[in-house]
N, C-alpha and C positions, 0 to 999 in steps of 0.2 A: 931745586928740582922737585917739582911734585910726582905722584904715582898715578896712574888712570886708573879708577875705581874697576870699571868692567875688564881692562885686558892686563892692570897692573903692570904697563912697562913706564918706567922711572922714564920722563921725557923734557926737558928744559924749555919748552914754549906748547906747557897743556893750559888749560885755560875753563874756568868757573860758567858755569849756569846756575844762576840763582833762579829757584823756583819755588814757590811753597814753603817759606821760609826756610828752605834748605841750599845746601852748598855743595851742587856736586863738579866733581874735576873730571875734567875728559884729554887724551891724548890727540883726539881726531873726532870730525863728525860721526864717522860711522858707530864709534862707541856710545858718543851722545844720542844719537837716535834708535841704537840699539836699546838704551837704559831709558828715555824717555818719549816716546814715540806710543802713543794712546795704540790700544790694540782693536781691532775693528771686530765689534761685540758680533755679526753675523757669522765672514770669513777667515775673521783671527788674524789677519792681515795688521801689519804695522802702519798707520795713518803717516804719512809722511807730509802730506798734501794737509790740504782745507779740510779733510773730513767733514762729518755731519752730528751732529748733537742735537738727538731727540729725549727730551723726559730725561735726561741727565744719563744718558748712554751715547757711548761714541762707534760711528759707523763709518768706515770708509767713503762710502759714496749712499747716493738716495735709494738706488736699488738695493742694499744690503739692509738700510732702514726700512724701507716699502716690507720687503723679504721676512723681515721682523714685525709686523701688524704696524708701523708707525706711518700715519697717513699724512694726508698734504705735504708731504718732503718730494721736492725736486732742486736737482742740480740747477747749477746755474751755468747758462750759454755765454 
């Protein structure tokens, strides 16, 4: 039985995300997206979705990049 790093409950079917040469355990998604979930650099929002990645910064959507000076970003339809 492993432990969940963010809520620490000892659970017999948690389960690894390998990312960045690292090895994190999770009990549930919600932990995993809590812990790894890019934070959106305008409204601090947790990127759950497709985000945006201008100049090696992460935005939720094209309006929060626009918002921030980053130009030609548009969503896609």
């Amino acid at each position: 039985m492993a432990t969940c790093e963010v809520c620490g409950n000892s659970y017999g079917m948690t389960f690894e995300v390998h990312a960045q040469g690292a090895v994190h355990v999770f009990d549930c998604f919600s932990c995993a997206i809590h812990r790894m979930a890019p934070i959106c650099e305008h409204c601090r929002v947790q990127i759950i979705g497709q985000g945006v990645e201008a100049d090696g910064h992460w935005y939720c959507g094209a309006h929060c990049a626009r918002a921030e000076g980053k130009a030609g970003i548009v969503d896609r339809v």
